[in-house]
C-alpha positions, -999 to 999 in steps of 0.1 A, spaced: -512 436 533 -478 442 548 -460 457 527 -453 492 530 -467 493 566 -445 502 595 -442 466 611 -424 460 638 -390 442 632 -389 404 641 -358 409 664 -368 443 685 -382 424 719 -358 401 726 -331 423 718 -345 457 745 -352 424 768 -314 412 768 -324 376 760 -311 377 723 -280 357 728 -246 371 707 -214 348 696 -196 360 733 -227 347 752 -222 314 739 -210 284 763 -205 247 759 -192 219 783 -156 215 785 -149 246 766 -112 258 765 -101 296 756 -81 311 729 -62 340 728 -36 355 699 -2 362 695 2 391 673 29 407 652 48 435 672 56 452 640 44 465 610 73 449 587 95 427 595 108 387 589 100 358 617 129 347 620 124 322 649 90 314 669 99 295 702 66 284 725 86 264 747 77 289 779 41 291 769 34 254 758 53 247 797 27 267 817 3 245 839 -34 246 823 -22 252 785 -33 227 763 -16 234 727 -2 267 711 -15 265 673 14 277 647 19 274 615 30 243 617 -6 231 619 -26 250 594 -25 227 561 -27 251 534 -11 284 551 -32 312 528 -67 325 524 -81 360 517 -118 370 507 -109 380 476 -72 373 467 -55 344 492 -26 368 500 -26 363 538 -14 339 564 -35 320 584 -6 324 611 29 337 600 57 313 594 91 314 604 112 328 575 75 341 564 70 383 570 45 400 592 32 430 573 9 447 596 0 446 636 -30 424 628 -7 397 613 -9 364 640 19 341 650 2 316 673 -31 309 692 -27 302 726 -55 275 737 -57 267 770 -85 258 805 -90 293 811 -90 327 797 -69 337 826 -39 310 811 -41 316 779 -38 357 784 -6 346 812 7 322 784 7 342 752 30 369 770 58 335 768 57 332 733 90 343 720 91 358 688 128 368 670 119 396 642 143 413 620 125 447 612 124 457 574 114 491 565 79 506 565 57 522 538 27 539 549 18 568 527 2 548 493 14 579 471 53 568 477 46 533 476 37 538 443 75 553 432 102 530 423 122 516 447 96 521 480 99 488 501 75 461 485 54 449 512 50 421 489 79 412 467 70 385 448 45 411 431 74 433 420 55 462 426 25 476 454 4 488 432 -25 466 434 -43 471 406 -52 497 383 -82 513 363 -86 532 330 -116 544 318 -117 569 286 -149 584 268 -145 612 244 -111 639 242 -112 650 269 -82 674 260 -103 690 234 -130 691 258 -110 710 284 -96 737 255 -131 742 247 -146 747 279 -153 781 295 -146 773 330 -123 749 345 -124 738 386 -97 714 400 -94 703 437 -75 681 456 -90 657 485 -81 634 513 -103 611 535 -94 594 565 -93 558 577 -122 552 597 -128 519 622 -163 506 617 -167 510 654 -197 480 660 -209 475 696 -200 435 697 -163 429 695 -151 398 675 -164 366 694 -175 329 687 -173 292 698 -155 268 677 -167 227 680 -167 197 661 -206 190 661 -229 155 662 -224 152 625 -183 160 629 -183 189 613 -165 217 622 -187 245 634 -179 283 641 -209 299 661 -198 337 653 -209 372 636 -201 369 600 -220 390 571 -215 359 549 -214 328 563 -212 306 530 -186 321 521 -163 318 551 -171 284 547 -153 281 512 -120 302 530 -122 280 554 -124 248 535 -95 259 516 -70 264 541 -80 233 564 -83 213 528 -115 195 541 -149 193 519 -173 224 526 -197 198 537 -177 188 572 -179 226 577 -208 247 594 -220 286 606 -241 301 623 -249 339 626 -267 343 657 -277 383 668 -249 406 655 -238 436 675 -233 454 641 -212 451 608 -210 483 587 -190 459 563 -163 452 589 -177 414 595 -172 406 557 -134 399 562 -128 367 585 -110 382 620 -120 354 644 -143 328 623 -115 314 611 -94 307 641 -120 291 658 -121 269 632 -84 261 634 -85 258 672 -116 232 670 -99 217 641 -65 212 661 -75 200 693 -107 185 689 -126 202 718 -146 232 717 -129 266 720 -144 300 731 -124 334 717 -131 367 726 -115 398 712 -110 429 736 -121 460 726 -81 474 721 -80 442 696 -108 449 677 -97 485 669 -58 481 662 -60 443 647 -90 445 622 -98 465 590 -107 500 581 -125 522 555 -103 530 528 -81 561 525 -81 580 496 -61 606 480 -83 621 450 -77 647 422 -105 666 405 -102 681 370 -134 699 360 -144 716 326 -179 732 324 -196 759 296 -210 790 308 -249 776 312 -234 751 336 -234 720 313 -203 698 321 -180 692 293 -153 671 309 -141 653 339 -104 643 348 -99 624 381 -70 603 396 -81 588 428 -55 567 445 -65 540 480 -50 528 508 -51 487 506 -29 486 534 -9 450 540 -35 428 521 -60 426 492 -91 420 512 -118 438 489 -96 466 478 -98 454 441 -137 452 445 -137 486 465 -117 504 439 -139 491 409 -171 510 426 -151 539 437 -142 546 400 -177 542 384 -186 568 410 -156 589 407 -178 619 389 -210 615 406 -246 613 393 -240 634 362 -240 632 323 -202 635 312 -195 635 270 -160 631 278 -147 616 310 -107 603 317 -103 582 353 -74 568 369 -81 549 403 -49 531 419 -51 508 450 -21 505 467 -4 476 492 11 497 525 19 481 560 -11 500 573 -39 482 586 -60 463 557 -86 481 544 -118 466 538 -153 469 530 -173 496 549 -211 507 547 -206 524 514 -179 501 492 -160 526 477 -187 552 473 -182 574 499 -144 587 489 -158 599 457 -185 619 469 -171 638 492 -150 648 464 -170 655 433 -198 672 455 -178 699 469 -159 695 435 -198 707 423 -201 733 452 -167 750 437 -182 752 400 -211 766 412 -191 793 427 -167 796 397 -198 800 375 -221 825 399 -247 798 398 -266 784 426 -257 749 436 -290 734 432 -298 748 399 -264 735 389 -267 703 396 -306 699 380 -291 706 348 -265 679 349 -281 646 370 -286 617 354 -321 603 342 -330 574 328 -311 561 301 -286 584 305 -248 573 299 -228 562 326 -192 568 330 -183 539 316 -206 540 285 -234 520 298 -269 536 304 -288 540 334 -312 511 337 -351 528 347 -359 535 383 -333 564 383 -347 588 414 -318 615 420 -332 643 405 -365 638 424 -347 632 458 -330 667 450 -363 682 442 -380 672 472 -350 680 497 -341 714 483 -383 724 481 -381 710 520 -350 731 526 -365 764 515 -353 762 478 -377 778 456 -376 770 417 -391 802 398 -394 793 357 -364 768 357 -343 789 383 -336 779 419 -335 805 443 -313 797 474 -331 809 513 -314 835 531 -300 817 566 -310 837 595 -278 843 611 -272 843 655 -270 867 675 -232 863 684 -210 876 662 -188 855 661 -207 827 647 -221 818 609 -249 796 595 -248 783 566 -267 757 542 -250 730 517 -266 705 493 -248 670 483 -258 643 459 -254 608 459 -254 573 442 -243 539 448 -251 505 431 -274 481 447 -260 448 441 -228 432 432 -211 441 401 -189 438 371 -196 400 359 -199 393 396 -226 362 398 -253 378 422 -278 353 434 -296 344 465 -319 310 470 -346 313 494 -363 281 507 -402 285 518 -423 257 538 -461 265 532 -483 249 560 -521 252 557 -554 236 571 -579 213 559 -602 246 542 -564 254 522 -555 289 544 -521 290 550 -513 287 591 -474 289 585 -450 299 565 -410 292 570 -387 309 548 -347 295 552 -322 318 535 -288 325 541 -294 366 551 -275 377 578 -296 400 601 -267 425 614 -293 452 629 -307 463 595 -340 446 599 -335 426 565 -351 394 579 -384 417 585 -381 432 552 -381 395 538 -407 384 559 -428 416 546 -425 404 515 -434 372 519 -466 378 541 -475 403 508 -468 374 481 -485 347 501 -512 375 513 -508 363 546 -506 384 583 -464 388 585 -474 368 621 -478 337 602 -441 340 591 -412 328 608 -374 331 593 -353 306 598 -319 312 623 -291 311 597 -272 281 600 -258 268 569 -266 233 575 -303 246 577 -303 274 556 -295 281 516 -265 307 503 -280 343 498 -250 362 494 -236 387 519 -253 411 539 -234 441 522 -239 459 491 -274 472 497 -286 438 484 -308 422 500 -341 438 500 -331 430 460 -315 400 455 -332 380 484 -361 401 481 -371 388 447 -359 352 460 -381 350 485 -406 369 461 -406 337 432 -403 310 463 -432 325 476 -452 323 442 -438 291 431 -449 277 465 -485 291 458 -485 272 430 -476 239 442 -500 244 468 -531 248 447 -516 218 427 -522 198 455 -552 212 463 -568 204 430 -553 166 433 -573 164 468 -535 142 478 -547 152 517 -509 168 517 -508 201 539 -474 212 533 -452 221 508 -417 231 505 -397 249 475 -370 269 466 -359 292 439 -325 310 433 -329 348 420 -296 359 398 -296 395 395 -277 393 358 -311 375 345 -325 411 343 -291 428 340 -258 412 334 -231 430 343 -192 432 329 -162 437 343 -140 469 329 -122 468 297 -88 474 302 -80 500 281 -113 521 280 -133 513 309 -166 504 290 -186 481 303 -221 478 321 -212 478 361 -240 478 380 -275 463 384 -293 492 401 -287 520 417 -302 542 453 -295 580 448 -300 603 477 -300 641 486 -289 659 521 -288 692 525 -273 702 557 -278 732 581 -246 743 604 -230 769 623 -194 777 627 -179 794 656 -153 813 640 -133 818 677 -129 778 677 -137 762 651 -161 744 663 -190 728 635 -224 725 649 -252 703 626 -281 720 632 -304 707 610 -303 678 582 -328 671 553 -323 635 539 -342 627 510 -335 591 496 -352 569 463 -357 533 478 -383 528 451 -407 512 473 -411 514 508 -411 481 522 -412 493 559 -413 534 560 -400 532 596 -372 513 592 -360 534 563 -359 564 587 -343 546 617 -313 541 583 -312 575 573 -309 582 614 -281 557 614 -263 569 584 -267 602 591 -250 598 620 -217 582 604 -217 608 578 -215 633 605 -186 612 620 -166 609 587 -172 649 583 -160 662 615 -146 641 639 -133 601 630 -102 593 620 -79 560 624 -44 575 632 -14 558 620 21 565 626 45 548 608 28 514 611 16 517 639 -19 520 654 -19 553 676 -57 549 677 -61 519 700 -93 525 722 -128 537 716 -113 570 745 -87 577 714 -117 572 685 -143 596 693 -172 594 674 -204 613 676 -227 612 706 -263 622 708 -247 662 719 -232 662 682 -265 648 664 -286 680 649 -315 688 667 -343 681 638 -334 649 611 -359 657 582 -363 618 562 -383 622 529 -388 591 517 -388 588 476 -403 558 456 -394 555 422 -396 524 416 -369 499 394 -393 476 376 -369 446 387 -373 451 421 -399 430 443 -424 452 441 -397 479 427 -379 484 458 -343 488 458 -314 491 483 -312 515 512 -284 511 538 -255 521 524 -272 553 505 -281 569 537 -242 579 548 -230 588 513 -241 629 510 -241 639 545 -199 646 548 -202 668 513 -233 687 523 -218 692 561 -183 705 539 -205 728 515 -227 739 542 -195 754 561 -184 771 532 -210 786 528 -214 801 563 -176 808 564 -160 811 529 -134 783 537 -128 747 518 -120 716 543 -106 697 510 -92 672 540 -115 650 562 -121 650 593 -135 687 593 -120 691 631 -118 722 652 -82 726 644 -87 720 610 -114 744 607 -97 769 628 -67 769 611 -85 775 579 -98 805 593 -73 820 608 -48 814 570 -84 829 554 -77 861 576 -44 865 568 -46 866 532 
């Protein structure tokens, strides 16, 4: 038995040793090097590309242009971007590409992009997605007539009625920050023609398949001469959905035949790749005196920057979360996403889920206040349970945990519930006067899974090897799972080594290569503990099966190999939004979490100290304890980041964060002292084994409580993130003077 045991994960050794290879530490005879021209500006029209100079420099061996890309668009979810800008085509933001540089060494190619002359004529910028949305803001892309991306209603109830009925009403305003995903491993890969002439991209990538099908599209060449593979990946958080460098490798190899090494440099990766989403969100709140919520108003508005990437995707979760994990009888939601010649935004650990709670938790906090009730109490009377309604005017499928993660974390805390009433702990406050402690509770939800009408599946392939008395000696599973540091491929092989009842040492995963290994979807949306999990799950029985089949026809056969595709919408199908009302059923499942943060504020600086941090978190079953606390760890960690300190600056269009010196992010000085994990298990009945999803969850509450918690010790609302010193300072000192 395996699962639920605190194995150690498949990749650990190799990767402490150093001899885990990554895309950069991939070589291959005769190799050349790339490097990229970028765009200088965040708007403006190509007028005239000469490579002349470059293409003349000793050692260069071809500068790629648009000229040689045979369908010039792709885009993960809409193909709205050049593979390399054209001339009388517009750059929109500083990661736009003019040319690749290919050339015998590194050394060349870096002396020979500086010679690429590029003519521009600069058009004017839009940067602020609130005025892009006016008439007459400069389109970033005209032929749309407009930049606002796309839009979202949903309606439940009168709302209007609601709010003249209500006895209290709360409104807030709230902004959040682009973020950089900040990975160890900057963008790097090979790119070859292999033994079979395909096309082959060795490179970090979160879903390699479908790459594949970008790829495919703008080369126009069949899937099949393409191949990836995902070697170790120096970290994702979302930012390795999007195609940066997989799919100019494959142009380069495509163009001149040869293989072709690319390496981004740090300065690259930060100013030429996406970011979380900004958002800019409006809370209307009506409650009754008890504390039951009567309606919700909320227009939240996002940052696309120059290109769709998953903005329309990211915006659809960010508005079935936009009033939290609580029963609303009348709800009205706006959500906006919004082209600007920022950087693209993209998907980040969290998909549109960590916006809105920032927002409607410290939009809780303030009823709370409003209504002299404490915040825990508040909350138990309005969380969801199962079969409540969504948002949308679905209803929550079983398996919903939120209220017990609250329970456990506020008990923990120092909560104590007397006859329905929770009593809040007095903070022992320092010595120095000048500083506060104080406590604050967040709640949070996200779906696990893809979502409205979106086809989730994963197939997992399983060889079965056993010996002449029938016990299994080995067990391959292939499947498509990018490992990208969350330990999914020892989760899978957990669950295997359970469903075959075998020691996890008898199972190998296969390296994913798809011209070895079957599509299971990406390695985002909290999934694959889920989808793949009950993929490898049924291959695992089906191969059982066929095992004793043979065993009962004596055919002398000692292997065996199957596959089975899981599709998440067999248990649960989900719909896109109506257009008019919003109804519709969006998510598969769901992970709910609780963090109540501990923190003191020195009122002289400003500066916000975590001192302590309770993370309570439904994964429904534990598949490997440990590795659930080293995520809560991790995504503690970024929510203390996006609380108090990260922020992508830009000004005017341009990058003025550029290096990890100008990013700072928190080091193990700014991590609190004492991480309490409480791990909850409430199981969803169409789980493997009822687990659910857990890496995304872990990030979500930590920001809000961090916000609430500094409230509380100070009396002050950071309604803007990053909580900074200034910020927080500034706060003060305007508290003092009114």
């Amino acid at each position: 038995m395996t699962l639920g045991e605190n194995t150690i994960r498949l990749d650990i050794k190799t990767k402490v040793q150093g001899s885990r290879r990554y895309p950069q530490d991939f070589n291959m005879p005769g190799q050349l090097y790339a490097k990229v021209v970028w765009s200088q500006y965040p708007h403006a029209r190509v007028k005239r590309i000469d490579t002349s100079a470059a293409e003349a420099t000793p050692g260069v061996v071809k500068v790629i242009t648009y000229k040689d890309v045979p369908l010039n668009e792709y885009g993960i979810h809409t193909p709205d971007q050049t593979v390399l800008v054209p001339e009388g085509g517009k750059v929109r933001w500083l990661g736009d590409r003019i040319a690749i540089v290919v050339a015998e060494t590194e050394e060349i190619a870096e002396e020979a992009r500086k010679k690429v002359k590029v003519e521009y004529e600069p058009l004017p910028v839009v940067t602020d997605p609130r005025e892009a949305m006016k008439p007459g803001s400069p389109l970033v892309h005209e032929e749309k007539g407009t930049n606002i991306l796309h839009h979202i209603k949903i309606r439940r109830g009168d709302v209007e009625k609601a709010f003249e009925e209500a006895d209290v009403i709360v409104e807030g305003y709230y902004i959040t920050p682009h973020v950089e995903h900040v990975y160890l491993q900057p963008e790097a890969g090979i790119g070859y023609i292999d033994e079979e002439g395909r096309i082959t991209v060795i490179a970090a990538a979160q879903w390699p398949h479908d790459d594949l099908h970008q790829i495919s599209h703008f080369l126009q060449i069949p899937i099949e001469k393409l191949r990836e593979i995902v070697p170790a990946v120096g970290g994702a958080f979302g930012g390795r959905e999007d195609m940066y460098i997989q799919h100019l490798l494959a142009l380069c190899a495509y163009v001149v035949r040869r293989p072709v090494k690319m390496v981004f440099t740090r300065e690259e990766t930060m100013m030429r790749t996406g970011k979380r989403h900004p958002f800019y969100i409006r809370h209307k709140w009506g409650a009754k005196k008890d504390g039951k919520l009567v309606a919700g108003e909320v227009e939240m508005i996002s940052d696309a920057g120059a290109y769709a990437s998953t903005s329309i995707p990211v915006l659809n979760n960010a508005a079935s979360f936009a009033l939290g994990p609580y029963v609303w009888p009348n709800v009205k939601v706006d959500a906006y996403t919004v082209y600007t010649n920022n950087a693209v935004t993209m998907a980040m650990r969290g998909f549109g889920s960590p916006q809105p709670a920032f927002a409607y938790e410290i939009q809780m906090d303030k009823l709370a206040e409003a209504l002299g009730m404490d915040p825990v109490e508040l909350r138990m009377k309005n969380l969801v349970e199962d079969g409540s309604p969504t948002i949308t005017g679905a209803t929550f499928p079983p398996g919903v945990g939120i209220k017990e993660t609250l329970r456990q974390a506020a008990l923990a805390a120092g909560w104590r519930e007397e006859n329905g009433r929770w009593i809040k702990p007095q903070i022992p406050q320092p010595k120095e006067p000048y500083k506060r402690r104080g406590i604050g509770v967040a709640c949070a939800f996200k779906n696990v899974g893809y979502s409205f009408g979106f086809d989730d599946k994963a197939t997992a392939r399983v060889m079965l090897s056993w010996d002449e008395s029938g016990e299994i000696t080995r067990a391959i599973v292939k499947i498509g799972t990018s490992e990208v540091g969350e330990g999914v491929h020892t989760a899978l092989a957990q669950i295997a080594a359970h469903t075959l009842g075998i020691p996890i040492q008898k199972v190998r995963i296969a390296l994913v290569d798809t011209a070895e290994v079957p599509n299971a979807g990406s390695s985002s949306a909290s999934r694959h503990v889920y989808i793949s999990g009950n993929a490898v799950k049924a291959a695992c029985e089906l191969a059982l099966r066929r095992k004793e089949e043979i065993l009962r026809a004596e055919t002398g056969e000692t292997s065996v190999e199957v596959e089975y595709t899981y599709r998440g919408r067999i248990e649960r199908p989900t719909t896109p939004y109506h257009p008019e009302t919003g109804e519709c059923f969006p998510h598969i499942s769901y992970g709910w979490g609780t963090q109540i943060a501990l923190v003191e504020v020195d009122t002289e600086t400003g500066q916000v100290s975590v001192l302590k941090i309770w993370a309570a978190h439904d994964v429904g079953k534990a598949v490997n304890p440990e590795m659930i606390i080293g995520q809560i760890g991790g995504g503690v960690h970024m929510g203390i980041g996006y609380a108090l300190m990260e922020h992508f600056i830009h000004e005017g269009g341009y990058p003025r964060t550029r290096r990890l010196s100008e990013y700072p992010i928190p080091t193990v000085l700014d991590m609190p002292p004492e991480i309490v994990p409480i791990i909850v298990e409430v199981p969803d009945p169409a789980g493997p084994y009822g687990a659910k999803g857990i890496g995304e969850m872990t990030t979500l509450p930590t920001a809000p409580a961090i916000i609430n918690a500094i409230h509380d010790a100070v009396g002050i609302w950071v309604d803007e993130l990053p909580a900074t010193e200034e910020k927080v300072y500034k706060l003060l000192k305007e508290a003092r003077a009114r």
